[in-house]
C-alpha positions as CSV (number, residue, x, y, z in Angstrom):
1,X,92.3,-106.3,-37.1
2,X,90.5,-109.7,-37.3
3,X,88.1,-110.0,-33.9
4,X,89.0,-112.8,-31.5
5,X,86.1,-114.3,-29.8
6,X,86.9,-114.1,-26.2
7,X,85.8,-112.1,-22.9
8,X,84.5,-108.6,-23.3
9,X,87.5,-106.2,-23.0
10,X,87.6,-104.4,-20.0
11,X,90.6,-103.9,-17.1
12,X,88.7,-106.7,-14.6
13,X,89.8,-109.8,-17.0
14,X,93.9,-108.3,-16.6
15,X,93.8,-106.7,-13.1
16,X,91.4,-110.3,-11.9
17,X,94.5,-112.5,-13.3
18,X,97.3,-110.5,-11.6
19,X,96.0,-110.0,-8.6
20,X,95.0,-113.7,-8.1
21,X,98.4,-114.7,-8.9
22,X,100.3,-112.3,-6.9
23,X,97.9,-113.2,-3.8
24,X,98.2,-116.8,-4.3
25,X,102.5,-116.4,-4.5
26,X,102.2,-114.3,-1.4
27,X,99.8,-116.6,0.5
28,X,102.2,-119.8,-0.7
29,X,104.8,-117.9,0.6
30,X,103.2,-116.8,4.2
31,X,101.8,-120.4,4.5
32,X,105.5,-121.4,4.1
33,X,106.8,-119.3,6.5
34,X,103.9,-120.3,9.2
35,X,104.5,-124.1,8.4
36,X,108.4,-123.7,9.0
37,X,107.5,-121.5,12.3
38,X,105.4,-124.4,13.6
39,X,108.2,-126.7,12.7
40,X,110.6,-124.9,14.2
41,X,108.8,-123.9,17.4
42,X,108.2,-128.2,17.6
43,X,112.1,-128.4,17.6
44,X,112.6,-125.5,19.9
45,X,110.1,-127.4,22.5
46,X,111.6,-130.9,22.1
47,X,115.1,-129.9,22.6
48,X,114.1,-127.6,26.1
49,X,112.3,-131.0,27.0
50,X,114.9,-133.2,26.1
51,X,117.2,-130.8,27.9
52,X,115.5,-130.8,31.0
53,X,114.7,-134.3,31.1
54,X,118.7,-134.5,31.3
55,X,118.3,-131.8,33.9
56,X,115.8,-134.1,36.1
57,X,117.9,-137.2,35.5
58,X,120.7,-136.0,36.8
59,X,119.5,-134.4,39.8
60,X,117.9,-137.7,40.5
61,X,121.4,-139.3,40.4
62,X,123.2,-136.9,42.3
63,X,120.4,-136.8,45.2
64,X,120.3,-140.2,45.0
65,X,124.2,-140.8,45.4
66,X,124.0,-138.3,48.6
67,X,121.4,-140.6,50.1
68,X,123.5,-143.6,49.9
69,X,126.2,-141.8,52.0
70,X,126.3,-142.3,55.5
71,X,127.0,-138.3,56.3
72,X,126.5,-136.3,53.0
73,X,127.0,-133.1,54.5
74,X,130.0,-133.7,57.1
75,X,130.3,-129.5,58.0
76,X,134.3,-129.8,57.6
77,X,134.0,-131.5,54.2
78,X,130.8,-130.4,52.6
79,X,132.9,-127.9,50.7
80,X,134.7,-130.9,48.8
81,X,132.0,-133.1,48.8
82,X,130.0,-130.3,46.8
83,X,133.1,-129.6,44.3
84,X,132.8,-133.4,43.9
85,X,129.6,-133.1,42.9
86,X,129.8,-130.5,40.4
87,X,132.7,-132.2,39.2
88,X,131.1,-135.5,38.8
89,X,127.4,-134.6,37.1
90,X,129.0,-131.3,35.0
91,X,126.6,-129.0,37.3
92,X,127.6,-125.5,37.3
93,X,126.5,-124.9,40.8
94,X,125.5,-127.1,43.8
95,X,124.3,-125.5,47.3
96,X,123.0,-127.1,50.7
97,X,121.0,-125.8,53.3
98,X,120.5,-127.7,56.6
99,X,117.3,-127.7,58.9
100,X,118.5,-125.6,61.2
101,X,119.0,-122.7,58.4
102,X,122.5,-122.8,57.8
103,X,123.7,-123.3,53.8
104,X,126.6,-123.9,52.1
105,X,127.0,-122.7,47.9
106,X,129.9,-124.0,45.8
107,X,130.0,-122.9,42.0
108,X,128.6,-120.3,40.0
109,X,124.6,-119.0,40.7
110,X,123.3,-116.6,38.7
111,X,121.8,-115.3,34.7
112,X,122.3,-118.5,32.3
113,X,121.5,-121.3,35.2
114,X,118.2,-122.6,36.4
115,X,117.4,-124.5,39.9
116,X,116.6,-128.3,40.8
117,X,116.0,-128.7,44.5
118,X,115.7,-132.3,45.9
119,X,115.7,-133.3,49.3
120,X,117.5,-135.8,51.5
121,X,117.9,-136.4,55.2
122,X,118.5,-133.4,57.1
123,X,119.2,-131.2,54.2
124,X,118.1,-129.3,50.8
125,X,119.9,-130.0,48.1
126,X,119.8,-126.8,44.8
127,X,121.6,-128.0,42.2
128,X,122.2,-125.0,39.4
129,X,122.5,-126.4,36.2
130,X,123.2,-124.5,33.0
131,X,120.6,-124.0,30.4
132,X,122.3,-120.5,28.9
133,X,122.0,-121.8,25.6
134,X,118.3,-123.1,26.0
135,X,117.7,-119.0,26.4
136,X,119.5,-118.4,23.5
137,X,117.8,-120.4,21.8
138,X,114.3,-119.1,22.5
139,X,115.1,-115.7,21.6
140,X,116.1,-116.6,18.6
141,X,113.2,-118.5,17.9
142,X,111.3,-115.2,19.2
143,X,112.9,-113.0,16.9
144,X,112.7,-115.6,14.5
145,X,109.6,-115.4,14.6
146,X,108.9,-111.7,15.1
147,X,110.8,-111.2,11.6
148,X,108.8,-113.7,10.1
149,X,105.4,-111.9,10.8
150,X,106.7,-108.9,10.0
151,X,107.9,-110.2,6.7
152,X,104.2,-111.6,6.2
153,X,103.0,-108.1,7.2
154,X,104.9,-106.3,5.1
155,X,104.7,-108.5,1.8
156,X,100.6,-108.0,2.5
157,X,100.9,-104.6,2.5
158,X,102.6,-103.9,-0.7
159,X,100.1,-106.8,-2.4
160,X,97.1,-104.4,-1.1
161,X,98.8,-100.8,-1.9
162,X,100.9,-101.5,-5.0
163,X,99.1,-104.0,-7.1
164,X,97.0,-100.8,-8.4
165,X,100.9,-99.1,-9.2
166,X,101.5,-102.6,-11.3
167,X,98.6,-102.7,-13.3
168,X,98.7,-98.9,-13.6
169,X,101.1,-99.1,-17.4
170,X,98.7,-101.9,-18.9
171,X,95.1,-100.1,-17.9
172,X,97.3,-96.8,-19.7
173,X,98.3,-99.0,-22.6
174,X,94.7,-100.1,-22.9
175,X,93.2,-96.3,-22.9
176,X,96.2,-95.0,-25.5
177,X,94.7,-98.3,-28.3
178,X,91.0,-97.4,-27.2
179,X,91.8,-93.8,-28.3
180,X,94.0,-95.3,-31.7
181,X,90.7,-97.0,-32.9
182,X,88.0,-96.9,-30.4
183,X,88.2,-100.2,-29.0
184,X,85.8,-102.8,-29.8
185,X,84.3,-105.0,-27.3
186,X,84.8,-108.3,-28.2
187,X,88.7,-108.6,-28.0
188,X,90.9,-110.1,-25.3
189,X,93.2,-107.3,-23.6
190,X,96.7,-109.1,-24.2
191,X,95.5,-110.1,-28.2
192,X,93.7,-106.4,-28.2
193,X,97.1,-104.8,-27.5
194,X,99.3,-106.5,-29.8
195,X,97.2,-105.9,-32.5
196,X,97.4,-102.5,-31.9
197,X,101.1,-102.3,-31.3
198,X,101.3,-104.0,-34.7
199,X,98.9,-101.2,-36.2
200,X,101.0,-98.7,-34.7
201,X,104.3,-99.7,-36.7
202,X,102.8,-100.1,-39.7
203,X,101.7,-96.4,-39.4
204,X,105.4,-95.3,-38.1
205,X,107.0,-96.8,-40.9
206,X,104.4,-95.0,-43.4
207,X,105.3,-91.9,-41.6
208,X,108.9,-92.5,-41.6
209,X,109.1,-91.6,-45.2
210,X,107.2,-88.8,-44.9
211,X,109.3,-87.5,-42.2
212,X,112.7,-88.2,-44.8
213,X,111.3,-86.1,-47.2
214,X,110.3,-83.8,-44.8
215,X,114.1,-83.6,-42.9
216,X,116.0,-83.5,-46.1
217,X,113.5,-80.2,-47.5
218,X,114.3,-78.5,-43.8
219,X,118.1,-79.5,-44.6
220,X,118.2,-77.3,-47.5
221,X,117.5,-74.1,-45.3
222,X,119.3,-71.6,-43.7
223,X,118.6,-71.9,-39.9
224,X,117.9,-68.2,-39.1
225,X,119.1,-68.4,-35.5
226,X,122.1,-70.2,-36.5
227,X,123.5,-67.6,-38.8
228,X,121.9,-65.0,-36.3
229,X,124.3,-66.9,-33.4
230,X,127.5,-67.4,-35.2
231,X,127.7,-63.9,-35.8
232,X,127.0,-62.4,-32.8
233,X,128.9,-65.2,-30.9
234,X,132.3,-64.0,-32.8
235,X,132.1,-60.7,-31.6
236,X,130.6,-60.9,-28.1
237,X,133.0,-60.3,-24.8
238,X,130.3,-61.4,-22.6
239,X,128.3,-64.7,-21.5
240,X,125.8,-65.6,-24.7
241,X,123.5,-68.7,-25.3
242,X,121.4,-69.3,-28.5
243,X,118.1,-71.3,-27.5
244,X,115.7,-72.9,-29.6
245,X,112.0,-72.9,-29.8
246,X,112.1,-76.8,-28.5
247,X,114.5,-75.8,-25.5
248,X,116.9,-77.2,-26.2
249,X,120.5,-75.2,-27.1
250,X,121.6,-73.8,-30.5
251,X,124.9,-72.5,-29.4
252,X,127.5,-71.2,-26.7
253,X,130.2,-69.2,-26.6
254,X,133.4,-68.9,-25.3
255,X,132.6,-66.3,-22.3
256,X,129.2,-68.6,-21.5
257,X,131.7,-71.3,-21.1
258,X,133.8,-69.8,-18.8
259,X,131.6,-67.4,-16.4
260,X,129.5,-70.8,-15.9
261,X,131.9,-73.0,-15.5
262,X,131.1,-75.9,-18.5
263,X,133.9,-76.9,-19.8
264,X,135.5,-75.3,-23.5
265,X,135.7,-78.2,-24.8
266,X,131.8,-80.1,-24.4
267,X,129.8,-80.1,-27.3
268,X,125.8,-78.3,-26.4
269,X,124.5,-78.2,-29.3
270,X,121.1,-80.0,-29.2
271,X,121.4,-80.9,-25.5
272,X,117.9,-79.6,-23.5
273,X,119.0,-76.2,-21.3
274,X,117.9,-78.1,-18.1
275,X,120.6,-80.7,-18.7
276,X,123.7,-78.8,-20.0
277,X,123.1,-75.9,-17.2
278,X,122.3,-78.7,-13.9
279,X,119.5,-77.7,-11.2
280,X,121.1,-73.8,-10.8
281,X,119.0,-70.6,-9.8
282,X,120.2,-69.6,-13.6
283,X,119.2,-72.4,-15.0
284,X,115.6,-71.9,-13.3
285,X,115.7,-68.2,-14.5
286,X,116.5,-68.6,-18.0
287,X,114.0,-71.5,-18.2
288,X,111.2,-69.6,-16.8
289,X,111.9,-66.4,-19.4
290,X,112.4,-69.4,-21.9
291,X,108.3,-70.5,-21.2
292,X,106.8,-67.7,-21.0
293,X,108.6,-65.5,-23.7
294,X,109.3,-62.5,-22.1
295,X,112.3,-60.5,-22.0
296,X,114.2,-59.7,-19.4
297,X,116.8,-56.7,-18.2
298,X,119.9,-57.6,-15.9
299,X,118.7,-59.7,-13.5
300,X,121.1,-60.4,-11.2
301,X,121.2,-64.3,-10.0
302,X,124.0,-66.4,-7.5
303,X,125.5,-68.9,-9.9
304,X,125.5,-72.0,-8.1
305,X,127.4,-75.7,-8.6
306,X,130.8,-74.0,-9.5
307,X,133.8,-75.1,-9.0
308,X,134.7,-71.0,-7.7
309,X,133.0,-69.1,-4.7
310,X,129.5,-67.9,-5.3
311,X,129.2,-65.5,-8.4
312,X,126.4,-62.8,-9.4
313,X,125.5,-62.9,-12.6
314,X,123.4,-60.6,-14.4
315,X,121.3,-61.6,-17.1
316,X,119.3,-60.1,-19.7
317,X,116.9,-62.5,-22.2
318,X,115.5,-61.4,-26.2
319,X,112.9,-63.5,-27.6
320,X,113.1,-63.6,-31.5
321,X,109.7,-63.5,-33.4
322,X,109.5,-64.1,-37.2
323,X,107.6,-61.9,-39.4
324,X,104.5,-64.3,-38.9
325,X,105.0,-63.8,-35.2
326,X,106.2,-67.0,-35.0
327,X,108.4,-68.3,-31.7
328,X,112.3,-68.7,-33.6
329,X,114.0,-69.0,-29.7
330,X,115.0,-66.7,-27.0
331,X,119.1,-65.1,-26.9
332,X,120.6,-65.3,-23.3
333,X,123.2,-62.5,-22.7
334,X,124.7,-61.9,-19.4
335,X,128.1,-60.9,-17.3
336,X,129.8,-61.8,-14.2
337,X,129.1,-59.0,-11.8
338,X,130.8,-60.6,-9.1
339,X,134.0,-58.2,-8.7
340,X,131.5,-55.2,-9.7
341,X,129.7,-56.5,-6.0
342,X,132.4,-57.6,-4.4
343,X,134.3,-53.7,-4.7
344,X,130.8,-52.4,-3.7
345,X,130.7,-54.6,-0.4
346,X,134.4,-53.7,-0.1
347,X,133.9,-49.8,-0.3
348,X,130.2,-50.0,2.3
349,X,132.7,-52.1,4.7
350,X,135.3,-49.5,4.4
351,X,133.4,-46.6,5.1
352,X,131.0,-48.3,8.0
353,X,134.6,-49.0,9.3
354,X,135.8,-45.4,8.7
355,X,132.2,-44.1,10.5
356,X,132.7,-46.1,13.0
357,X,136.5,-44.9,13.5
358,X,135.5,-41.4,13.2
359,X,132.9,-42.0,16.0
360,X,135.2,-43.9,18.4
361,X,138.1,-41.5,17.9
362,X,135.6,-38.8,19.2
363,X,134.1,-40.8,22.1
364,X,137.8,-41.8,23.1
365,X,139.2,-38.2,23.1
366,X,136.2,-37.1,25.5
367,X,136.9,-40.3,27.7
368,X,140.4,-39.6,27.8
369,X,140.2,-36.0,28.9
370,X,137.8,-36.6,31.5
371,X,139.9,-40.0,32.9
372,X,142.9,-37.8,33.1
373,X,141.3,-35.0,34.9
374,X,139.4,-38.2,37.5
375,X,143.1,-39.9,38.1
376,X,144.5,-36.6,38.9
377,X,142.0,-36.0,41.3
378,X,142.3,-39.7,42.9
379,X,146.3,-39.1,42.8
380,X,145.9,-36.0,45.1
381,X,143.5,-37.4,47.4
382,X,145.6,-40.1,47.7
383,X,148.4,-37.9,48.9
384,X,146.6,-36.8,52.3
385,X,146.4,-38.6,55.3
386,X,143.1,-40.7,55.0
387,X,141.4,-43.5,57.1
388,X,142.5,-46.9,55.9
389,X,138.3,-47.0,54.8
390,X,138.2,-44.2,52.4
391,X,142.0,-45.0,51.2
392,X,141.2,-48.7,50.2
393,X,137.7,-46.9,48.2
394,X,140.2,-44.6,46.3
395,X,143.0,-47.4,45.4
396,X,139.8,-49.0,43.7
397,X,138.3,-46.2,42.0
398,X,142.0,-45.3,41.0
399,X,142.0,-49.2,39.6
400,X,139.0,-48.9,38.0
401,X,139.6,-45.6,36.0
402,X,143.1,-47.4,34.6
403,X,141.0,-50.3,33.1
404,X,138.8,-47.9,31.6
405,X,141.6,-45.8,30.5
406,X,143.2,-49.0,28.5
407,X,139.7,-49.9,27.1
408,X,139.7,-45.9,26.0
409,X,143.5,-46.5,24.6
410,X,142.0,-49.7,22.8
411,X,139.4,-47.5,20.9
412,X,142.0,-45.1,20.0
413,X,143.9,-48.1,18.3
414,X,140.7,-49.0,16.4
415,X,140.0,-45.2,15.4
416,X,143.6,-44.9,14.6
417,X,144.4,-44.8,10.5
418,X,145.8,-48.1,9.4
419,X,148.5,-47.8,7.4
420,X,150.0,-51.1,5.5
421,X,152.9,-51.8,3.4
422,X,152.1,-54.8,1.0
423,X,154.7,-57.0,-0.2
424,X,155.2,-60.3,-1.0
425,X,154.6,-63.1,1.9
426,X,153.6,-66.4,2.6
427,X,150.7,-66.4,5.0
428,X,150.9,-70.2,5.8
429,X,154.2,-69.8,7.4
430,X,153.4,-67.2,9.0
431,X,150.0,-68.2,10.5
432,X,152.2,-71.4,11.7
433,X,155.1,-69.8,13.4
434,X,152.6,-67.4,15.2
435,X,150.8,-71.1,16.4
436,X,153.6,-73.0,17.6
437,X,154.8,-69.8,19.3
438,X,151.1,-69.2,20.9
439,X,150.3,-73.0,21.7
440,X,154.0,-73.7,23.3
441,X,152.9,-71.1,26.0
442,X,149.6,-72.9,26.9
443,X,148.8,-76.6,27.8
444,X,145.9,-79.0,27.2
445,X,145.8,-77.9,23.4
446,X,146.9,-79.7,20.6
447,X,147.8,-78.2,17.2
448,X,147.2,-79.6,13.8
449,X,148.1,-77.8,10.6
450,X,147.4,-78.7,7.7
451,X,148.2,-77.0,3.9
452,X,151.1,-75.9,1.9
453,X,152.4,-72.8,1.0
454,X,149.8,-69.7,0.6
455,X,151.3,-66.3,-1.1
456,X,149.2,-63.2,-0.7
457,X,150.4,-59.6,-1.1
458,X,149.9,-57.9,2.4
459,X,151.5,-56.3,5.6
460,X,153.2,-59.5,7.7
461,X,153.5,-57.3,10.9
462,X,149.3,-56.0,10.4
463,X,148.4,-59.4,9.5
464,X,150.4,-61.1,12.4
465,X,148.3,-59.4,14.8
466,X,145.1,-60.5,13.0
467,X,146.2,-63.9,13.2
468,X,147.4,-63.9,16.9
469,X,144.0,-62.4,18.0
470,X,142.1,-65.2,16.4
471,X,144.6,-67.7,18.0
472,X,144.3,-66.0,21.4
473,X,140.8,-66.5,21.2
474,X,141.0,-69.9,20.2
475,X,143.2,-70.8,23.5
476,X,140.8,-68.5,26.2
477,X,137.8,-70.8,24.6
478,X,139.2,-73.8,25.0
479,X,140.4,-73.2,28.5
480,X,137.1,-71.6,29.4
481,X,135.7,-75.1,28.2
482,X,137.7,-76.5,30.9
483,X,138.9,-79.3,28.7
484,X,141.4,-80.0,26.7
485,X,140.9,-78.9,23.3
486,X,142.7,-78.8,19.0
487,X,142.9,-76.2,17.0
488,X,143.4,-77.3,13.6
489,X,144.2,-74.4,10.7
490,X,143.9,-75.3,7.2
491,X,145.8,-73.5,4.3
492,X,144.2,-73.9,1.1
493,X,144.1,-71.9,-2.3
494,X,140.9,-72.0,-3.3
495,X,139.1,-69.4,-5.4
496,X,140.8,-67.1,-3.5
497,X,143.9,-68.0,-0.8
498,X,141.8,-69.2,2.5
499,X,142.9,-69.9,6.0
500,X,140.5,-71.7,8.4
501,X,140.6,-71.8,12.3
502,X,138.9,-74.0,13.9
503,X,138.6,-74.7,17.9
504,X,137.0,-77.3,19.9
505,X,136.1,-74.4,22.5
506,X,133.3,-73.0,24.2
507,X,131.4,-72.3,20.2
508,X,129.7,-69.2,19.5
509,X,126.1,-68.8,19.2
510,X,125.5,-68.1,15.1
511,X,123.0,-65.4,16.3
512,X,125.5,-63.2,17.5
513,X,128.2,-63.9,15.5
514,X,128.3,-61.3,13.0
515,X,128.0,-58.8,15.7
516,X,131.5,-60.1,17.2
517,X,133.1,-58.0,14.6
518,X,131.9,-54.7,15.6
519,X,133.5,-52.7,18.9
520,X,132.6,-53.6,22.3
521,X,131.1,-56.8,21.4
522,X,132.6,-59.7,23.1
523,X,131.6,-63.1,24.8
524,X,134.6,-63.0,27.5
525,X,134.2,-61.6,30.9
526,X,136.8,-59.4,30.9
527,X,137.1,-58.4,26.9
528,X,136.8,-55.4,25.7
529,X,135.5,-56.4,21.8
530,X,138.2,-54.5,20.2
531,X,139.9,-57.4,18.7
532,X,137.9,-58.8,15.8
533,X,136.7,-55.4,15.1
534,X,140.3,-54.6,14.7
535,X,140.9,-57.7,12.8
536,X,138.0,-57.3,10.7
537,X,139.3,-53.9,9.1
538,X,142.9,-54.9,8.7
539,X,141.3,-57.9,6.5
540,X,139.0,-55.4,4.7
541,X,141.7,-53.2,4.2
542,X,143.9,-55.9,2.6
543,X,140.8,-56.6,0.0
544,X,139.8,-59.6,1.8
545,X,136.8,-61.0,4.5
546,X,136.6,-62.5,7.3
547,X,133.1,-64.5,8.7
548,X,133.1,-66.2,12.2
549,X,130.6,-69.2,12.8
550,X,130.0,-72.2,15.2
551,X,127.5,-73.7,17.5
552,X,127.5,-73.1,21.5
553,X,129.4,-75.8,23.1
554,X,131.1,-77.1,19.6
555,X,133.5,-75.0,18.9
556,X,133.7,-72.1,16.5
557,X,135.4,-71.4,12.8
558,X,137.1,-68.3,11.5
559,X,137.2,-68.1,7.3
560,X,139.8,-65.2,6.0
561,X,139.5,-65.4,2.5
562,X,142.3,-63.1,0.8
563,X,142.5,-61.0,-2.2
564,X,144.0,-62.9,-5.0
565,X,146.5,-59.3,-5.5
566,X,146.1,-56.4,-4.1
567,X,145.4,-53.4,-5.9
568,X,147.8,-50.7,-4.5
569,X,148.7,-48.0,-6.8
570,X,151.0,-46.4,-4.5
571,X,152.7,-48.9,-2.4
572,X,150.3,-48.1,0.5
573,X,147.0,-47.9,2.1
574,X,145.4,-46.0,4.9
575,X,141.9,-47.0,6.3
576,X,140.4,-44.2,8.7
């Protein structure tokens, strides 16, 4: 490069330049805006005196037409003498008052007018005229001006904190050429760095034919992960990805494609994992086993940014190493374990539920036998002759043990095995007639459904019970609200065939939710908490779940998610 004599090179000569400009725009600008704020606080001033002046004139007049009059303010026809007035000088108000401290008002006195008071024999004369859109037009000149300054303000700010951000690329631009050749002292930035940009591509092209001869020797070889993938990707059942040493993807098979969700028919090859996989927790796994070469044995990840429910995947990673030790790429293998977790959460659910039955069954049968032996003893005292006292005591002991008694009958039901005969139904309809049926008997609630047809292979009369609890509960929470109230229920097929409740009620507080579902847990007065723990293992048993959420005060939801088909080998289940 031929040196051009000019200023020494350094950032100041650049940064000097930019910044004077971009201050002497903004202060142009700010100047402006003062010069037209001056100008248009000048106009805003002349027309509230010209106004006003108009104001004073005609208050002169109208004082001065009053004075000529023999009796201005006759008391049986100031009231038309006033209107008159008004009438006469477009005033929107005109009231009198007389020495002795009487007054009269005609028109309108109040926000938007302003007050003239002139005198004339025997009275005070307050003439309200209207200067509404002399307010108006202050504010707005206000405001006006308050965005103005801020607009000033602000455009300073960003001159003082991002003029460094601006110049940031060229001071870069000017440390990459210092490090191409060193830099010499005697250039001008701008000339400096195209002459080094022009260096630059004469070097490019000098390596481009290097590069050709390079890319059409590496063309001529067998890619050892490639044939490595194409073999093991014809044979594999489960998920497999082929990465290269540069991160970026060699191949995918069919599996891959499906338990991820990306499409059979999209082209990876040569795509960079982060953007063929998205922002996922297995994108961030793989990627981190990817850096630091290490291998990797079934970890188990939730897929996430499917078009499906949450699925577990478990992954296991191989780095490949050449003979040389050299990096050839890492092999991703893994499987959806979501059904393997799903039956394991299925079968803990079932027996927690059948604990828990065997527990209440036993409880129950103890209660029972000692409530039967306490109401025959009430029945028999209740048989002699007892003061009215002692008789009323008995009648509510006797009351007492019956509720307990039912609560004990409830807990039998819950112990009890629950037996179901699956067939064919549509749960929509169902969940609908139930609805109408249940909302018909109530007022102050409004029903919305919304979804089409939803088949499911379960027990309509088990089922029906589930769905009238949960409906029940939607009603007592709306009327314990005290307000009127929706419940809308949504039928969708989704991964799996869902129904949604959801109230307007009283809400549930998501602390306790989960805990709803066991016995004896309830948020009503007089519940017993039998109800979603019943419903809970009739959904369980039909392969399904069932999750309750909401806020206090906002209403609550109710999810059932159902099994897609049941697995019955016999026709039948029973759930102890």
């Amino acid at each position: 490069m031929v040196p051009v004599a000019s200023s020494a090179l350094t950032k100041l000569g650049f940064r000097r330049d930019v910044r004077l400009f971009l201050s002497v725009l903004v202060g142009f600008f700010i100047i402006l805006i003062l010069v037209l704020l001056v100008l248009l606080q000048y106009t805003v001033t002349q027309a509230e005196e010209s106004a006003w002046a108009t104001f004073n004139l005609t208050a002169d007049r109208a004082a001065r037409d009053l004075r000529e009059l023999p009796d201005p303010f006759h008391r049986d026809a100031v009231g038309e003498r006033l209107n008159a007035l008004m009438t006469r000088y477009e005033l929107a108000g005109v009231s009198v008052r007389w020495t002795d401290g009487t007054s009269k008002l005609a028109g309108y006195r109040g926000p938007g007018t302003d007050t003239i008071q002139r005198a004339i024999p025997g009275a005070i004369v307050q003439m309200y005229v209207n200067t509404a859109a002399l307010h108006v037009m202050k504010r707005r000149f206000v405001w006006t001006s308050i965005i103005a300054l801020v607009a000033c303000s602000a455009g300073t700010l960003l001159l003082v904190f991002y003029v460094r951000g601006i110049l940031r690329p060229v001071e870069e631009l000017l440390d990459h050429a210092r490090e191409l050749d060193g830099g010499p002292a005697d250039h001008d930035e701008t000339t400096y760095l195209i002459e080094t940009f022009r260096t630059s591509i004469a070097r490019l092209r000098e390596q481009e034919v290097e590069l050709k001869r390079l890319h059409e020797m590496e063309k001529t070889r067998a890619d050892e992960l490639q044939i490595l993938t194409a073999t093991l990707t014809r044979n594999l059942t489960s998920g497999f990805i082929a990465i290269g040493p540069d991160a970026r993807i060699v191949d995918v098979n069919v599996a891959a494609r499906e338990i991820l969700e990306l499409g059979l028919d999209r082209n990876f090859a040569g795509r960079p994992l982060d953007d063929a996989l998205g922002e996922t927790a297995f994108a961030r796994v793989v990627s981190s086993a990817l850096a630091s070469r290490r291998s990797m044995n079934r970890q188990e990840v939730d897929l996430e940014g499917t078009e499906s429910a949450r699925k577990t995947i478990g992954i296991t990673t191989v780095p490949l190493f050449s003979d040389a030790d050299r990096f050839l790429g890492m092999l991703v293998l893994f499987t959806d374990l979501t059904r393997v977790r799903d039956l394991e959460s299925r079968l803990r659910e079932t027996q927690r539920l059948a604990e828990l039955g065997e527990i209440s069954a036993g409880i129950a049968h103890e209660f029972r036998n000692a409530l039967s032996t306490i109401l025959g003893y009430l029945k028999l005292a209740r048989r002699a002759t007892l003061p009215a006292e002692v008789d009323t005591r008995i009648k509510g002991a006797e009351a007492e043990a019956v509720e307990l008694s039912r609560t004990v009958d409830g807990l039998l039901g819950f112990a009890k095995p629950v037996k179901i005969t699956p067939a064919r139904l549509d749960v929509a309809a169902l969940t609908r007639e139930i609805a109408e049926r249940l909302v018909k008997e109530t007022t102050g609630v409004a029903l919305h459904f919304d979804g089409d047809s939803l088949e499911v292979d379960g027990d309509a009369s088990l089922l029906g019970r589930v769905i009238e609890n949960i409906i029940r509960n939607s009603l007592e929470s709306i009327h314990q609200k005290g307000t009127d109230g929706h419940i809308v229920i949504t039928a969708r097929q989704l991964s799996r065939p869902t129904l949604t409740f959801r109230d307007d009620g009283q809400g549930v507080d998501p602390a306790v939710a989960s805990r709803l579902f066991l016995p004896f847990q309830s948020t009503k007065a007089s519940g017993a908490g039998l109800g979603l723990a019943l419903a809970r293992k009739i959904i369980v048993l039909h392969g399904g779940d069932i999750r309750l959420t909401g806020e206090p005060g906002e209403g609550a939801t109710v999810t059932i998610e159902f099994a897609q088909q049941l697995d019955v080998e016999s026709g039948s289940q029973v759930l102890q």
